[in-house]
VOMIDO-477069 format. One line per 10 residues: number of its first residue (from 1); their letters; for each residue x, y, z of N, C-alpha, C, O. Coordinates in steps of 0.001 Angstrom, whole numbers, plus 500000, padded with zeros to 6 digits. Layout:
BEGIN
NUM = a = X Y Z X Y Z X Y Z X Y Z; ...
//
This chain:
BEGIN
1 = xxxxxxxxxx = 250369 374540 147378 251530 375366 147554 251138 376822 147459 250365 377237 146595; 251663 377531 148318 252085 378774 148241 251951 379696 146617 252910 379610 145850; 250775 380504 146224 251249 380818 145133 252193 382452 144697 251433 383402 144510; 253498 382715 144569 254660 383517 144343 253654 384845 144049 254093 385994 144106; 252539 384599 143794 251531 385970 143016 250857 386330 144336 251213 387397 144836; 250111 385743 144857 249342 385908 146544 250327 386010 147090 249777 387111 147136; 251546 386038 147736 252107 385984 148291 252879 388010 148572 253035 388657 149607; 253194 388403 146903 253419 389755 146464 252546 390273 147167 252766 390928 148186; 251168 389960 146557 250010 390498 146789 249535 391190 148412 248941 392189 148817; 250230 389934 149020 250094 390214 150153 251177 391636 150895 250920 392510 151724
11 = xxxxxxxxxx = 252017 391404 150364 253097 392332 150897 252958 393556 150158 253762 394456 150401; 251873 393765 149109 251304 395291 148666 250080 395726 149224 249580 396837 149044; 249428 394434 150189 248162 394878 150682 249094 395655 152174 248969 396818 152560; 249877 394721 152692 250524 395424 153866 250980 396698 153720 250574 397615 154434; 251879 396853 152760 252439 398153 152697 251715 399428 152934 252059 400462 153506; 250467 399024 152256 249337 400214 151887 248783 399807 153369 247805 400539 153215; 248677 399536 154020 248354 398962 155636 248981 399719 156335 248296 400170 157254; 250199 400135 156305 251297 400297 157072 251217 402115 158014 251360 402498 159175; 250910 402764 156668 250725 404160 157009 249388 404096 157856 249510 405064 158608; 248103 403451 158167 247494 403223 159708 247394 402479 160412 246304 402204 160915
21 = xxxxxxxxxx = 249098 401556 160864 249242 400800 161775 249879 401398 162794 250429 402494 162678; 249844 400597 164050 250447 400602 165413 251316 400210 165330 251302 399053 164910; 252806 400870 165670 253799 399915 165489 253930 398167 165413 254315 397350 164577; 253460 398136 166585 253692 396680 167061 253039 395351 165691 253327 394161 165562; 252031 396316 164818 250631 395808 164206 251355 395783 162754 251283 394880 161921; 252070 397006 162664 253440 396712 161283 254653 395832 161789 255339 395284 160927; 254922 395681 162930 255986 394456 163111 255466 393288 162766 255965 392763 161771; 254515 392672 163361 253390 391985 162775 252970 391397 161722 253163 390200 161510; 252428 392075 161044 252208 391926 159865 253947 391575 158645 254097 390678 157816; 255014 392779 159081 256133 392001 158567 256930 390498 158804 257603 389736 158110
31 = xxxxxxxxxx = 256544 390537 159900 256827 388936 160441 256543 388129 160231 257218 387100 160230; 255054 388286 159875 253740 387535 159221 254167 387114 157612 254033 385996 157116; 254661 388208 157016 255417 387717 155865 256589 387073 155592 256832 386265 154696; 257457 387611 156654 258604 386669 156749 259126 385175 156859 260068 384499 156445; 257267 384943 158152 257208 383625 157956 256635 382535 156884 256816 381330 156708; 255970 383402 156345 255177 383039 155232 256538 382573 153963 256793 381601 153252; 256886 383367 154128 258588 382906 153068 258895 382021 153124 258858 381188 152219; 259608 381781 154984 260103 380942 155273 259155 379438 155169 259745 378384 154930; 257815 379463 155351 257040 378160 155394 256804 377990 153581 256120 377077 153120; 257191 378570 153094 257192 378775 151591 258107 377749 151166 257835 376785 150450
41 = xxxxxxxxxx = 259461 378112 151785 260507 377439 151412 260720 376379 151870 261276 375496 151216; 260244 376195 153351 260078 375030 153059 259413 373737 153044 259848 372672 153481; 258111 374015 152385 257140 373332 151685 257315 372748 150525 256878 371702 150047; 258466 374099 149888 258722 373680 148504 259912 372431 148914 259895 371319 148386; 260479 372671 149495 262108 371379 150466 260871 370291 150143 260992 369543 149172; 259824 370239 150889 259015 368921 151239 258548 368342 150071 258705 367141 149855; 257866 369248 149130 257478 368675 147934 258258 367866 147143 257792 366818 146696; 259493 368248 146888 260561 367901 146501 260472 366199 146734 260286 365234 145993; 260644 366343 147778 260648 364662 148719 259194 363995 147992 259278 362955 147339; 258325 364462 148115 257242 363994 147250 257949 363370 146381 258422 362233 146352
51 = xxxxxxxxxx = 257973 364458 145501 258538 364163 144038 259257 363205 143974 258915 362284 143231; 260488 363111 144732 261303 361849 144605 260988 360584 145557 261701 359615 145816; 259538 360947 146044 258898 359354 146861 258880 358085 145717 258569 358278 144542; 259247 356830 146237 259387 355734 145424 259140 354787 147028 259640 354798 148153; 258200 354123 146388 257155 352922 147264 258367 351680 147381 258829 351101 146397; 258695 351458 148558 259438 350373 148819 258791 348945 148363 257566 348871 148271; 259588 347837 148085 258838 347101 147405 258337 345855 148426 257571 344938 148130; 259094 346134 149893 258584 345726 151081 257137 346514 151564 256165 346083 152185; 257390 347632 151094 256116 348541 151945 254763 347526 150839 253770 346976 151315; 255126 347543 149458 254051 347560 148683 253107 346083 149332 251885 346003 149456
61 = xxxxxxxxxx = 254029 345150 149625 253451 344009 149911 252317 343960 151279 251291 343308 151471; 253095 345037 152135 252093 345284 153395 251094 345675 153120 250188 345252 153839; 250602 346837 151778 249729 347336 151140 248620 346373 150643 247416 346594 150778; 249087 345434 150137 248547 344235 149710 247240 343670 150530 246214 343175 150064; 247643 343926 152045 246755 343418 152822 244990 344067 152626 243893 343565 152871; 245542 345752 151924 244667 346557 152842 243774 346516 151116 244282 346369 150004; 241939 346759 151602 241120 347346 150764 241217 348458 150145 241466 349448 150832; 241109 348562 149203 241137 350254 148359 240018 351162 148998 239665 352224 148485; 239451 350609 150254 238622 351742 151068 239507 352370 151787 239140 353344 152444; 240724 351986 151810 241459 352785 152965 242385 354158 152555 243125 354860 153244
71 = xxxxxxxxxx = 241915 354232 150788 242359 355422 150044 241863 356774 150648 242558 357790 150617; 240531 356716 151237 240251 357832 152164 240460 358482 153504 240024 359543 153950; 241419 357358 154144 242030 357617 155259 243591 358161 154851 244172 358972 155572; 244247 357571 153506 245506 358027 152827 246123 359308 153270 247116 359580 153944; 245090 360088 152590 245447 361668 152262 245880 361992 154076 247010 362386 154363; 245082 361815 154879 245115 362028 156352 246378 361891 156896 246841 362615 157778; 247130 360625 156178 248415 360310 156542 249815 361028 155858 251012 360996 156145; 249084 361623 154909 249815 362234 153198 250265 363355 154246 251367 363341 154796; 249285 364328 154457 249094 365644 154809 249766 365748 156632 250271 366741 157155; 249562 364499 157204 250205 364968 158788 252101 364300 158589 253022 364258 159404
81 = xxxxxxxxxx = 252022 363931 157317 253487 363532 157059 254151 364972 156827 255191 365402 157325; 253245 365621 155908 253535 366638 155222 253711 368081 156151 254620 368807 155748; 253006 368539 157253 252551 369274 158278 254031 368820 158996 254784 369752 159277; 254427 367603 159268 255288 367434 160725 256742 367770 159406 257482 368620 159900; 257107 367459 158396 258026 367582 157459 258199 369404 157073 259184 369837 156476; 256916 370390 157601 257315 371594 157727 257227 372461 159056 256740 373568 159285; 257689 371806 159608 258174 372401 160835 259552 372310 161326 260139 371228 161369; 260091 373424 161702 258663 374850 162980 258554 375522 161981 258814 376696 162243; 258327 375384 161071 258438 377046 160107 256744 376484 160388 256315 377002 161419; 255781 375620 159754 254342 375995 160067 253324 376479 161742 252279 377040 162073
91 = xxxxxxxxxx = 254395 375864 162282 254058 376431 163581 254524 377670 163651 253517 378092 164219; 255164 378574 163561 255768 379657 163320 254874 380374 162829 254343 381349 163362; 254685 379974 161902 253437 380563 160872 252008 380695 161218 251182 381543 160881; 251917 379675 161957 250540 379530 163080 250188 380735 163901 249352 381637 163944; 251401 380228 164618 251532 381318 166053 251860 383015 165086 250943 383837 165064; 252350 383132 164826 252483 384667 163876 250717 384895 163870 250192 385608 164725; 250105 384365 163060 249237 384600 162043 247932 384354 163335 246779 384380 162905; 248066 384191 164413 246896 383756 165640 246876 385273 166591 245980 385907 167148; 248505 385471 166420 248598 386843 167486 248049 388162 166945 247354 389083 167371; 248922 387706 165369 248330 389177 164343 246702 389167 164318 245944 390138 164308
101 = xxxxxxxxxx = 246411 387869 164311 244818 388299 164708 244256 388917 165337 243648 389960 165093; 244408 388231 166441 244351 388932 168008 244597 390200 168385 243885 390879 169125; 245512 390488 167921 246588 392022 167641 244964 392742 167290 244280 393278 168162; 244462 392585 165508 243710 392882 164916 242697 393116 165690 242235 394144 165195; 241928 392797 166733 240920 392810 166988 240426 394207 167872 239262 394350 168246; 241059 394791 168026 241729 395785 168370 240731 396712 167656 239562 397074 167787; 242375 397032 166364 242174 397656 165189 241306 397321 164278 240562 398140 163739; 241320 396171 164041 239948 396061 163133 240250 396653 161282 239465 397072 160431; 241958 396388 161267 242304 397016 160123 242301 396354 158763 243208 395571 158480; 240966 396726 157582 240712 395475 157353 241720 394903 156070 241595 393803 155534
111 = xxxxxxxxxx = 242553 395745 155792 243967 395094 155054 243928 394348 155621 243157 393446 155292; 244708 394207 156831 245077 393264 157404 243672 391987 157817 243436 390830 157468; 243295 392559 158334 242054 391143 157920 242242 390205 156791 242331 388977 156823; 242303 391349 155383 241965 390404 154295 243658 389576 154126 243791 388636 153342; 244840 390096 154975 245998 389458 154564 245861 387942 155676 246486 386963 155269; 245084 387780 156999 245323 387345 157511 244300 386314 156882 244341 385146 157269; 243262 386759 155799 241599 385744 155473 243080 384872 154378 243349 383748 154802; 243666 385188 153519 244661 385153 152377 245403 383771 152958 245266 382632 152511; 246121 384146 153938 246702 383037 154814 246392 381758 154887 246693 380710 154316; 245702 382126 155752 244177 381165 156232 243808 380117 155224 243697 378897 155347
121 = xxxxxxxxxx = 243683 380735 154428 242394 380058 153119 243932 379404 152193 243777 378314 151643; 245049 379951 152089 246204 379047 151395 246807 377677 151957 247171 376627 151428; 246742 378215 153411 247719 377064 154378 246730 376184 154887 246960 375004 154624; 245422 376465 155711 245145 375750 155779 243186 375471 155255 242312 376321 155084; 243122 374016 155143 242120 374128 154404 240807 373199 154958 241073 372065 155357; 239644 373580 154984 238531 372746 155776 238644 371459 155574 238311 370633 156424; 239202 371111 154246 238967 369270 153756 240031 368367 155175 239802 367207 155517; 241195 369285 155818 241750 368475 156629 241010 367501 157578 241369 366362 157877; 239410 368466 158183 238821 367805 158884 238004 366581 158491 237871 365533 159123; 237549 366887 157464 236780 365340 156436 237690 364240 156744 237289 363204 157276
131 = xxxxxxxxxx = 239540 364552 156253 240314 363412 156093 240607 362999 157296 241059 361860 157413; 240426 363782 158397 240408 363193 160063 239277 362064 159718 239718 360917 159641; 238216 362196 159554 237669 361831 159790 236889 360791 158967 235877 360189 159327; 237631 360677 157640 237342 359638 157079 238638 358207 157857 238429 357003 158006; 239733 358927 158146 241344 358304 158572 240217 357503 159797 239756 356411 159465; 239849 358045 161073 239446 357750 162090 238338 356727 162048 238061 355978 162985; 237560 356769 160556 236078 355678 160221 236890 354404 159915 236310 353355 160198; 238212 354294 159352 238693 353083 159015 239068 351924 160140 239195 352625 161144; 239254 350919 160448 239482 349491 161538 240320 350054 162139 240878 351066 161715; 240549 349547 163159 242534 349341 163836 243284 348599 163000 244499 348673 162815
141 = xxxxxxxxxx = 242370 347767 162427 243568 346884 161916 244064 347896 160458 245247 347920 160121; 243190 348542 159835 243951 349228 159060 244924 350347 159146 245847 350796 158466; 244216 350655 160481 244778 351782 160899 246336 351574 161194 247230 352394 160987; 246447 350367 161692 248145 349501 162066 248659 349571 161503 249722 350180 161630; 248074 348691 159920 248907 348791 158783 249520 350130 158520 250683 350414 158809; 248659 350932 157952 249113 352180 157265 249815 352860 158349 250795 353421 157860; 249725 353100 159897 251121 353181 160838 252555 352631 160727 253677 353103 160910; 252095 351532 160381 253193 350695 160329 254176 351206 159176 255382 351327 159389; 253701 351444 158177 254902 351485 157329 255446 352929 157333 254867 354012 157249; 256823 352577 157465 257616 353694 157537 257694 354649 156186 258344 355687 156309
151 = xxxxxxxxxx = 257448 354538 155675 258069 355846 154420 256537 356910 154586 256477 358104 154291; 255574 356178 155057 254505 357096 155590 254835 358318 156660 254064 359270 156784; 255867 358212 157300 256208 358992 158436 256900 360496 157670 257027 361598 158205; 257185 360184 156596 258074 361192 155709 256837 361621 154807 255785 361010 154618; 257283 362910 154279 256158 363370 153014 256670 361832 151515 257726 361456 151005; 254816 361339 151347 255220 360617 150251 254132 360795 149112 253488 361842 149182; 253896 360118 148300 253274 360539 147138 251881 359654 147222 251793 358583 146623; 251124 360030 147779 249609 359122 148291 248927 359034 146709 247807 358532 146628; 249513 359458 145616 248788 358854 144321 249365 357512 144215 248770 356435 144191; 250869 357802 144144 251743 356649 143728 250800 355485 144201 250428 354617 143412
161 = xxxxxxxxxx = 250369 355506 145741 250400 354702 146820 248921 353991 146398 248730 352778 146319; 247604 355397 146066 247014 354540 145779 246776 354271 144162 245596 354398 143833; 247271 354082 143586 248121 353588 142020 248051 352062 142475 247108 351297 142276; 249266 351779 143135 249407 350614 143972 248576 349711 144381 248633 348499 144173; 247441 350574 145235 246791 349636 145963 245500 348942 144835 244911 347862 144853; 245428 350041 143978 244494 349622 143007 244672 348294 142685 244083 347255 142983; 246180 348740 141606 246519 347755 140960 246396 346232 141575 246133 345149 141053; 246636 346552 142627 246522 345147 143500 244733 344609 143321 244378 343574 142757; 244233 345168 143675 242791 345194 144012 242486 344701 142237 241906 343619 142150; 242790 345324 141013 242616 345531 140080 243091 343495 139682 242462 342654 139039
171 = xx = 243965 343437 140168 244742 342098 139907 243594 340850 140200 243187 339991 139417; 243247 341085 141588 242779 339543 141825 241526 339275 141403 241061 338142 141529
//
């Protein structure tokens, strides 16, 4: 999440930015924060849903099927639940934060650099590609399963889940 301190931070690095920007490069950059709010808020909406995720006791049995190797494909499913549950505000946030770049390249202003490195490094993070790609090493057939069940399609709580699958594994 978003932390309320980086976030300030950011909107005092802009300010002090502001007196050698290009107009268009201070619209920008305010927009850039605006969306940042807005994907703020609602991330925090999504977490929420986390929080109140509870494992159907139909889903758990489908779980049943699967090896506790498939805990590394989990997160993959955690996080594109989580990504499609904040939108458009993260696309929003995308596209803002791709142009202000671009914008940047220009100027070369390196406030703004370091507000756009700030971004970057909060929202999104290199491990996404590992969990592609641990998600993608697992069967079809697991891959079905963990499609298959619906409360996956929503942000859910991938500890709970693999809690669960342990326990199962832990059982027999």
């Amino acid at each position: 999440m978003l932390n309320r301190f980086l976030l300030l931070a950011l909107c005092l690095l802009s300010f002090s930015a502001h007196s050698e920007l290009t107009e268009e490069m201070k619209y920008g950059s305010v927009l850039l924060q605006i969306n940042v709010a807005k994907f703020e808020e609602k991330q925090t909406e999504c977490m929420s849903r986390v929080r109140d995720y509870r494992l159907p006791v139909e889903e758990r049995e489908v779980l049943k099927k699967l090896d506790t190797s498939i805990s590394k494909g989990l997160y993959f499913l955690y996080k594109k639940s989580f990504d499609d549950c904040t939108q458009p505000e993260l696309f929003e946030l995308s596209q803002t934060l791709l142009q202000l770049q671009e914008l940047n390249k220009k100027e070369n202003n390196k406030i703004i650099n370091e507000q756009i490195r700030l971004i970057r490094q909060l929202v999104f993070t290199g491990s996404d590609i590992s969990n592609q790609r641990f998600y993608d090493s697992l069967s079809e057939f697991e891959k079905e399963i963990l499609e298959s069940i619906p409360s996956f399609k929503k942000p859910f709580d991938s500890l709970q889940v693999l809690d669960v699958i342990q326990s199962f594994s832990q059982a027999e």
